[in-house]
TORKOLPA-20656 format. One record per atom (N, C-alpha, C): atom name; residue in three letters; x, y, z. Coordinates in steps of 0.001 Angstrom, whole numbers. Each point is the difference from the previous one (the first is absolute). Layout:
BEGIN
+------+------+---------+---------+---------+
: paba : lopa :    east :   north :      up :
+------+------+---------+---------+---------+
:   CA :  ALA :       X :       Y :       Z :
...
+------+------+---------+---------+---------+
END
This chain:
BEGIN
+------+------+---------+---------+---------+
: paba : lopa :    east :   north :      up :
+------+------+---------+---------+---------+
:    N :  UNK :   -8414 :  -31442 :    6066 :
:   CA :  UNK :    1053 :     383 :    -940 :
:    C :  UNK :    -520 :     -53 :   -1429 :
:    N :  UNK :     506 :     924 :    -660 :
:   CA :  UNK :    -246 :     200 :   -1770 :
:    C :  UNK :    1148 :    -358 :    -865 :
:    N :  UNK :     465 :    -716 :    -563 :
:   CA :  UNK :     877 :    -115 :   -1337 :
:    C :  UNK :    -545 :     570 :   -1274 :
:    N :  UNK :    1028 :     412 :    -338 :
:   CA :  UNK :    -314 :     740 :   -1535 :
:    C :  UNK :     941 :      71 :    -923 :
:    N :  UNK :    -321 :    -743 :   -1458 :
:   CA :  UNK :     147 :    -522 :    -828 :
:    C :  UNK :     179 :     843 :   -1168 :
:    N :  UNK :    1211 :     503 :    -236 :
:   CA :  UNK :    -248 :    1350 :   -1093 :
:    C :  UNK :     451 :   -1502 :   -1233 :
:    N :  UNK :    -276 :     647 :   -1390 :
:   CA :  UNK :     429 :    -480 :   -1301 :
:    C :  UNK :    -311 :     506 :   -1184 :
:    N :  UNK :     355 :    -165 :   -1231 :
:   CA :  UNK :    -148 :     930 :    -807 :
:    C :  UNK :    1190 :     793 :    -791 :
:    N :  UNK :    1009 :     212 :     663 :
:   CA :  UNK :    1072 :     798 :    -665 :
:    C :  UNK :     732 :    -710 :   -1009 :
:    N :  UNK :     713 :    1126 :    -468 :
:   CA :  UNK :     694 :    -476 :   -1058 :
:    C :  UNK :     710 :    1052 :    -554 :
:    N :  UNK :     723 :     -80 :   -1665 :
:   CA :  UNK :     834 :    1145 :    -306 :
:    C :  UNK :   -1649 :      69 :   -1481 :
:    N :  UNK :      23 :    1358 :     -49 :
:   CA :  UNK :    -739 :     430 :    -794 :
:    C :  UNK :     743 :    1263 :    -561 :
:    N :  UNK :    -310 :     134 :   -1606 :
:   CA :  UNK :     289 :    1641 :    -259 :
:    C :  UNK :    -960 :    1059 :     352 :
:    N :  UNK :     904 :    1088 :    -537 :
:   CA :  UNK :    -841 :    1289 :     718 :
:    C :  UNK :    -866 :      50 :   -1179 :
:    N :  UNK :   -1335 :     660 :    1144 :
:   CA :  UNK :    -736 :     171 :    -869 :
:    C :  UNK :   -1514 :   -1525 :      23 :
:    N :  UNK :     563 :    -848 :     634 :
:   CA :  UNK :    -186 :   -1785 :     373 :
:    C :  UNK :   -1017 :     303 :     456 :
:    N :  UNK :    -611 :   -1111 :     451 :
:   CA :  UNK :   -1483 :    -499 :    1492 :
:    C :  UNK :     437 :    -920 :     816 :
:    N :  UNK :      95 :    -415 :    1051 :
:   CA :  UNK :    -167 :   -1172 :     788 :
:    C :  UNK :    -936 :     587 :    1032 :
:    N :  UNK :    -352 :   -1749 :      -9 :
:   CA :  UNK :    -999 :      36 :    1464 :
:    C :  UNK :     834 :    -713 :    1087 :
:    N :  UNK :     -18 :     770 :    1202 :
:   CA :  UNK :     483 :    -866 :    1072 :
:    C :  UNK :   -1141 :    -186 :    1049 :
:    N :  UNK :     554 :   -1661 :     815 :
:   CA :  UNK :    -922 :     -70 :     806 :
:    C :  UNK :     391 :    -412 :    1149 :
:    N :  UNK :   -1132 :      51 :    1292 :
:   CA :  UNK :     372 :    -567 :    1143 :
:    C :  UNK :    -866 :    -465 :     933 :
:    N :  UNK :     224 :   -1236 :     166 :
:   CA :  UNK :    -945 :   -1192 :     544 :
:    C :  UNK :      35 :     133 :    1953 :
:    N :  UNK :    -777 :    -270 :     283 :
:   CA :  UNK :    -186 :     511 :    1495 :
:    C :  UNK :    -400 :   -1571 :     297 :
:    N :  UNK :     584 :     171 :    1651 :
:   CA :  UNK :    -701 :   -1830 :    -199 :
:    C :  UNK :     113 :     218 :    2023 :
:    N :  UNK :    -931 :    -566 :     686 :
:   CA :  UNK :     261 :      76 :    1246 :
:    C :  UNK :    -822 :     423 :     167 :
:    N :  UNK :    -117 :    1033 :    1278 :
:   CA :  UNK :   -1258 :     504 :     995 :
:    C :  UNK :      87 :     864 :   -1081 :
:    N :  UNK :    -301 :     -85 :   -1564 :
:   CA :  UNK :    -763 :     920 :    -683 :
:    C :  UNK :    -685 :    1128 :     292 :
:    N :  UNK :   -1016 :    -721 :    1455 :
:   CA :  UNK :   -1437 :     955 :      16 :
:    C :  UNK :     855 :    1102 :    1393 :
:    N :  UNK :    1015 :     223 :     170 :
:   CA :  UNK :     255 :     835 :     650 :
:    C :  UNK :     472 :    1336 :    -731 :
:    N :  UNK :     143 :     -77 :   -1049 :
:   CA :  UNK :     740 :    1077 :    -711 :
:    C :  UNK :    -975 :    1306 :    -431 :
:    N :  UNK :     242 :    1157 :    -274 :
:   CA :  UNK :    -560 :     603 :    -263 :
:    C :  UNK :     467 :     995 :   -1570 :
:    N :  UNK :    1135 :     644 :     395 :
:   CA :  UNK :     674 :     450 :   -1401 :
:    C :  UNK :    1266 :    -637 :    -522 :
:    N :  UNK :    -281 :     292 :    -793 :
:   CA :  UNK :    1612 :   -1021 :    -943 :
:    C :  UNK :     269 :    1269 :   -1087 :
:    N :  UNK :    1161 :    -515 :    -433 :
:   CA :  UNK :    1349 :    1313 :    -504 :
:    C :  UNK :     864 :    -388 :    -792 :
:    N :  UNK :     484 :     371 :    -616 :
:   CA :  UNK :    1279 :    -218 :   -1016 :
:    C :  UNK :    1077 :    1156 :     329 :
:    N :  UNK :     963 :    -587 :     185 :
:   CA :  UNK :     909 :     977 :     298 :
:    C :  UNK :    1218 :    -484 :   -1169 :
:    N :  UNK :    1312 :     982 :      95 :
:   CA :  UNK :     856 :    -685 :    -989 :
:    C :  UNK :    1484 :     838 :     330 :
:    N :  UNK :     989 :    -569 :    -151 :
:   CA :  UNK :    1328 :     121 :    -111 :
:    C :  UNK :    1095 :    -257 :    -577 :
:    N :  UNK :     246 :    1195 :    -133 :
:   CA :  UNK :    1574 :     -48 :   -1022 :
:    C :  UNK :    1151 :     128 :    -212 :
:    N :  UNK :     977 :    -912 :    -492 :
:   CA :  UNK :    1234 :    -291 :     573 :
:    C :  UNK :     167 :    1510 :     602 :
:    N :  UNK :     811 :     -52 :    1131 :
:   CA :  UNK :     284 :    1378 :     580 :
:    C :  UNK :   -1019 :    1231 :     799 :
:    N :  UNK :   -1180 :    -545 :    -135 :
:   CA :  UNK :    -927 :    1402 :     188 :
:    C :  UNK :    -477 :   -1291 :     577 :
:    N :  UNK :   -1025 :    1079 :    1550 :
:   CA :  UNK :    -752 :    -750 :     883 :
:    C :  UNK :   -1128 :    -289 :    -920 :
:    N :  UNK :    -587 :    -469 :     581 :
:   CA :  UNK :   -1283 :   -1174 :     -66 :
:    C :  UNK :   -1226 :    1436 :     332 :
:    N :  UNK :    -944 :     228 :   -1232 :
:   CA :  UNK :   -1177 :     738 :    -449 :
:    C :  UNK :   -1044 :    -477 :    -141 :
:    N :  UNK :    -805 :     742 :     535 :
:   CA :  UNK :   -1909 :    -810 :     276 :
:    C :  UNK :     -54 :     222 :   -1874 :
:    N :  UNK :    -782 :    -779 :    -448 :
:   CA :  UNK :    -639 :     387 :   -1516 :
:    C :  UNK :   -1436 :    -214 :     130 :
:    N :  UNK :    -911 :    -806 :     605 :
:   CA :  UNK :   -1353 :     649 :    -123 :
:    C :  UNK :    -821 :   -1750 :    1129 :
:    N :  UNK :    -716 :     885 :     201 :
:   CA :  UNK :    -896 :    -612 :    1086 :
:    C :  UNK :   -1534 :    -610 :     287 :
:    N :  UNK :    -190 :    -903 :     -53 :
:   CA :  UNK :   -1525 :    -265 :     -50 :
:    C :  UNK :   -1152 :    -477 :    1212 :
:    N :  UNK :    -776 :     810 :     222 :
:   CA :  UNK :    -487 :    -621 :    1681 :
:    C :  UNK :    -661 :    -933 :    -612 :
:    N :  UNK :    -746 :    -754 :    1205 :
:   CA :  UNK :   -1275 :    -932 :    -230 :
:    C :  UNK :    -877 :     360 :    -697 :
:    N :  UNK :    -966 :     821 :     278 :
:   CA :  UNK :    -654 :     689 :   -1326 :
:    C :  UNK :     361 :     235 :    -905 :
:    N :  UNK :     991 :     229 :    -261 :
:   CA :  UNK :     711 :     154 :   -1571 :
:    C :  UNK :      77 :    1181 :    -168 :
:    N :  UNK :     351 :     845 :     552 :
:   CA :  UNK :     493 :    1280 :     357 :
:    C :  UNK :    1303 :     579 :    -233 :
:    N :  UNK :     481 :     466 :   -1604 :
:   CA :  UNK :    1522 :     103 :     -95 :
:    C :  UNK :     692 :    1310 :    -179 :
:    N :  UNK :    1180 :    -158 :     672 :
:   CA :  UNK :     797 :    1064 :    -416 :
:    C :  UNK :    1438 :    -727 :    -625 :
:    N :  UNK :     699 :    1179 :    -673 :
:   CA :  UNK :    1237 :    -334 :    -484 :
:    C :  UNK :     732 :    1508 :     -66 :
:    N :  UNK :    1467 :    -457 :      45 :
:   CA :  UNK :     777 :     683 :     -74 :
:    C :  UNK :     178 :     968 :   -1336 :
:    N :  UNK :     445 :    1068 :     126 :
:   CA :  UNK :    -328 :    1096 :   -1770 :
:    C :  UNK :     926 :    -503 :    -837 :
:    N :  UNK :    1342 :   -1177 :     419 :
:   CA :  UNK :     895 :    -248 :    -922 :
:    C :  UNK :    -551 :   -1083 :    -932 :
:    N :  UNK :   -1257 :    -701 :     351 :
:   CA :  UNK :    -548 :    -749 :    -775 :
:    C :  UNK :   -1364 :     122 :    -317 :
:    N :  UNK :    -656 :    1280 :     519 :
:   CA :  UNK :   -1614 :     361 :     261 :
:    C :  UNK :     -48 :    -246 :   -1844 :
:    N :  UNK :   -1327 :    -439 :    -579 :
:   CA :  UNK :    -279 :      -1 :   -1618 :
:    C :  UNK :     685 :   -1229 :    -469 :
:    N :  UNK :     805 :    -669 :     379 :
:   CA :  UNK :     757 :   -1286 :    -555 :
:    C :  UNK :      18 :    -657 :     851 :
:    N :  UNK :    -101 :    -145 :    1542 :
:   CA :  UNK :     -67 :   -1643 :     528 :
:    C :  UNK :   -1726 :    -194 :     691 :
:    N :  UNK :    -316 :    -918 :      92 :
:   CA :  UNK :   -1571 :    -327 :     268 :
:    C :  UNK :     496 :   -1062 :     969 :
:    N :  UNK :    -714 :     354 :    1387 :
:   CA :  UNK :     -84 :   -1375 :    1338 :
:    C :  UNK :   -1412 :    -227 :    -537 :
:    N :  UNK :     123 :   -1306 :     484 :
:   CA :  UNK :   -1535 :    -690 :     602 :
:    C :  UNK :     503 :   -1129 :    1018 :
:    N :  UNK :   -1226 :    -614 :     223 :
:   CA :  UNK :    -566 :    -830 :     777 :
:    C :  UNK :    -819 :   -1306 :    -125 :
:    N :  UNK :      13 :    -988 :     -60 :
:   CA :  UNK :   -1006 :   -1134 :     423 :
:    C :  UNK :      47 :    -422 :    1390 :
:    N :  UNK :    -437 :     794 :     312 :
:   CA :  UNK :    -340 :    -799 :    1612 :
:    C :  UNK :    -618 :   -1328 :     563 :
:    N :  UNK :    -588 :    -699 :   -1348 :
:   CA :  UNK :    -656 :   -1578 :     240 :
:    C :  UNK :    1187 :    -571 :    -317 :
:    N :  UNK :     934 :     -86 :    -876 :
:   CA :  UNK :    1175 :    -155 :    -407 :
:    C :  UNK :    1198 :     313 :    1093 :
:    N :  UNK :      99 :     755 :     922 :
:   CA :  UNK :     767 :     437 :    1138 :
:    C :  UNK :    1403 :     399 :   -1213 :
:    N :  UNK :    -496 :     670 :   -1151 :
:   CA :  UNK :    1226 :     717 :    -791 :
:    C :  UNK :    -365 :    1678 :    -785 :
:    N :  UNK :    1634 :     130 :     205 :
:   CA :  UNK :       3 :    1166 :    -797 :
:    C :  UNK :     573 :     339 :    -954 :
:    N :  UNK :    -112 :    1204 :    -641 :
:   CA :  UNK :     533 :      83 :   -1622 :
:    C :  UNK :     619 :    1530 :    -228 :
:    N :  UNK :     888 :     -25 :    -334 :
:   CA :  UNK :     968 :    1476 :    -285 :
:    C :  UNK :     -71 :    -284 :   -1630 :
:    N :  UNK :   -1038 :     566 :    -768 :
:   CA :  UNK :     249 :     256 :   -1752 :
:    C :  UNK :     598 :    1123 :    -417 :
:    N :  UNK :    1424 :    -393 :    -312 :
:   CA :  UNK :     949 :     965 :    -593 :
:    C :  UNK :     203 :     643 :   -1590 :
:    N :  UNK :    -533 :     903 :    -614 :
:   CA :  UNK :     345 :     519 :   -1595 :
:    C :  UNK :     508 :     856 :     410 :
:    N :  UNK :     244 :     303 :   -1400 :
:   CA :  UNK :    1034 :     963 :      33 :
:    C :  UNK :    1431 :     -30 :     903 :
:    N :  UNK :     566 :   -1415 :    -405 :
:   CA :  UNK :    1137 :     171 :     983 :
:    C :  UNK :     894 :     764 :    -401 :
:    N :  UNK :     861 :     668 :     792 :
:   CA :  UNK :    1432 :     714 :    -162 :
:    C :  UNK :     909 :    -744 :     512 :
:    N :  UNK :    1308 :      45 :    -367 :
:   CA :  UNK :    1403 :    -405 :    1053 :
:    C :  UNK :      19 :     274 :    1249 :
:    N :  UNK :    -631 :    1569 :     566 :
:   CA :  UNK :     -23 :    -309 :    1445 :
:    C :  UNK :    -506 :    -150 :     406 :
:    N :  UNK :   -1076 :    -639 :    -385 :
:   CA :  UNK :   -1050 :   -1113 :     646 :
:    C :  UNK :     813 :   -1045 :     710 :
:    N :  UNK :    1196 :    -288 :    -653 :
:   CA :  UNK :     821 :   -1275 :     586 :
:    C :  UNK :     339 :      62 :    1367 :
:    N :  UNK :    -658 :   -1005 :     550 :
:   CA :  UNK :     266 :    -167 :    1433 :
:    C :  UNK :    -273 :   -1839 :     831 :
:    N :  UNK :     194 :    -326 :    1052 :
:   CA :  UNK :    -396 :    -872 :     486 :
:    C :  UNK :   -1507 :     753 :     618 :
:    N :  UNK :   -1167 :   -1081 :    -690 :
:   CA :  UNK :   -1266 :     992 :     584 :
:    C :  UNK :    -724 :   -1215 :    1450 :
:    N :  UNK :    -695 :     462 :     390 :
:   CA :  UNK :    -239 :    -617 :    1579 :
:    C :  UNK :   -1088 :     210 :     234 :
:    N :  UNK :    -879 :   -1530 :     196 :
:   CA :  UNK :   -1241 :     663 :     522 :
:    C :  UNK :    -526 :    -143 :    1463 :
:    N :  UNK :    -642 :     844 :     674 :
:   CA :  UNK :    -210 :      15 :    1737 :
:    C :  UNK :   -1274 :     221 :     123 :
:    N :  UNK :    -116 :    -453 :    1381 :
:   CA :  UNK :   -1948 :     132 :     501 :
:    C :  UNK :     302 :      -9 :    1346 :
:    N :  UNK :   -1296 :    1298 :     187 :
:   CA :  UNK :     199 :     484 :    1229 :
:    C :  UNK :   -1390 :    -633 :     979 :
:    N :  UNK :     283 :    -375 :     643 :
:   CA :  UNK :   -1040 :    -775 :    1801 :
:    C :  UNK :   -1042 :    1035 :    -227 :
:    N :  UNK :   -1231 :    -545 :     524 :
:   CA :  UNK :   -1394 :     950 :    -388 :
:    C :  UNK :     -43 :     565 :    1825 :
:    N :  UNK :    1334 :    -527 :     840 :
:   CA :  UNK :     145 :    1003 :    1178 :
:    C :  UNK :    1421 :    1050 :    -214 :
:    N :  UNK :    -113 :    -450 :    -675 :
:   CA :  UNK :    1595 :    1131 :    -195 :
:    C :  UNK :    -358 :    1411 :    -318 :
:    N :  UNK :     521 :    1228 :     684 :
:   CA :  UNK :    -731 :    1156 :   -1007 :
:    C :  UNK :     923 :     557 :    -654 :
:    N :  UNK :    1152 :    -477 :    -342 :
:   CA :  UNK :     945 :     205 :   -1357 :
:    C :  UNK :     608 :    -908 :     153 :
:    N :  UNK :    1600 :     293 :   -1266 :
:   CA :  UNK :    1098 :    -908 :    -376 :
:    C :  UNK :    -655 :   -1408 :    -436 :
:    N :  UNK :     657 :    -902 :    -246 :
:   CA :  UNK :    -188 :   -1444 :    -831 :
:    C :  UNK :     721 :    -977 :    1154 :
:    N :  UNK :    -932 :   -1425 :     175 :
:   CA :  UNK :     442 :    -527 :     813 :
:    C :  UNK :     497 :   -1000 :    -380 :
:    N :  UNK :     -20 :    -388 :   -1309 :
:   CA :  UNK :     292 :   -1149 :    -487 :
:    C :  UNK :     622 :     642 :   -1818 :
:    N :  UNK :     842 :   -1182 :    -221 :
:   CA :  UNK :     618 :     341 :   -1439 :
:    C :  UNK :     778 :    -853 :    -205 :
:    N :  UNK :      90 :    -185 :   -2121 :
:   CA :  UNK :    -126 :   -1181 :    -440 :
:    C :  UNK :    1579 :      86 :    -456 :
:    N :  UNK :     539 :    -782 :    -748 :
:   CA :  UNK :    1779 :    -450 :       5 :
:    C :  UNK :     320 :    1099 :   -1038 :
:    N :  UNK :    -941 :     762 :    -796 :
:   CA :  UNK :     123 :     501 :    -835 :
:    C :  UNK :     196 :    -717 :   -1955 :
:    N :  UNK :    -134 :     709 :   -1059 :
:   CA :  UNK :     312 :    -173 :   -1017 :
:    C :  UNK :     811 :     861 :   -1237 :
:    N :  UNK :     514 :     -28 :    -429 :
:   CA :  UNK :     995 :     825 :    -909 :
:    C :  UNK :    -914 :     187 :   -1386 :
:    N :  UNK :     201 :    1183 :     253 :
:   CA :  UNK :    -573 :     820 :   -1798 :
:    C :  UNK :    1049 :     729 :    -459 :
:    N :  UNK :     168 :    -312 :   -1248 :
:   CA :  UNK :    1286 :     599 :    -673 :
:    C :  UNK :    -624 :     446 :   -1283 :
:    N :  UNK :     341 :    1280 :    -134 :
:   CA :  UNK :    -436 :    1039 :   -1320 :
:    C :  UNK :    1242 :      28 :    -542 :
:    N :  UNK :    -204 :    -168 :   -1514 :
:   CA :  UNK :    1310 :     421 :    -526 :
:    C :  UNK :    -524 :    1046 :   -1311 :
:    N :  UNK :    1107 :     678 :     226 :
:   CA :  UNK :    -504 :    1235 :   -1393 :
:    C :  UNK :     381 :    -118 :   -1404 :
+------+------+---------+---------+---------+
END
């Protein structure tokens, strides 16, 4: 089993930075990709960008140029760097990691954290 540890949020203006993060703790060495996803009051729950083991990323176009994933993998953490925030950035954001046997979806995910943009 994996637990995961999101933190970081907060209310920021638009236009703001935060870094959020999320601590992995457990059979660590089973994981392979980890993710940030995010949701908002009312609207389902949206992938925002993804990082394999190698460090291999994609992200979603609503934040492509303004949010940056990484990785420390000696650290068993990850990092969603947010500029350029907007208001609908505001969401509860979530971070997940997927089994290095899994060949999609997320098998594990963290309680989540609240980012609030205000304009």
């Amino acid at each position: 089993q994996v637990q995961l540890v999101e933190s970081g949020g907060g209310l920021v203006q638009a236009g703001g930075s935060l870094r959020l993060s999320c601590v992995a703790s457990g059979s660590t060495g089973s994981i392979d990709t980890m993710a940030w996803f995010r949701q908002a009051p009312g609207k389902q729950r949206e992938w925002v960008a993804r990082i394999t083991i190698g460090s291999y990323t994609n992200y979603a176009d609503s934040v492509k140029g303004r949010f940056t994933i990484s990785r420390e993998n000696d650290r068993n953490t990850m990092y969603l760097h947010m500029n350029s925030l907007k208001p609908e950035d505001t969401a509860v954001y979530y971070c997940a990691a997927r089994r290095k046997i899994s060949r999609d979806g997320y098998d594990y995910w963290g309680q989540g954290t609240q980012v609030t943009v205000s304009s």
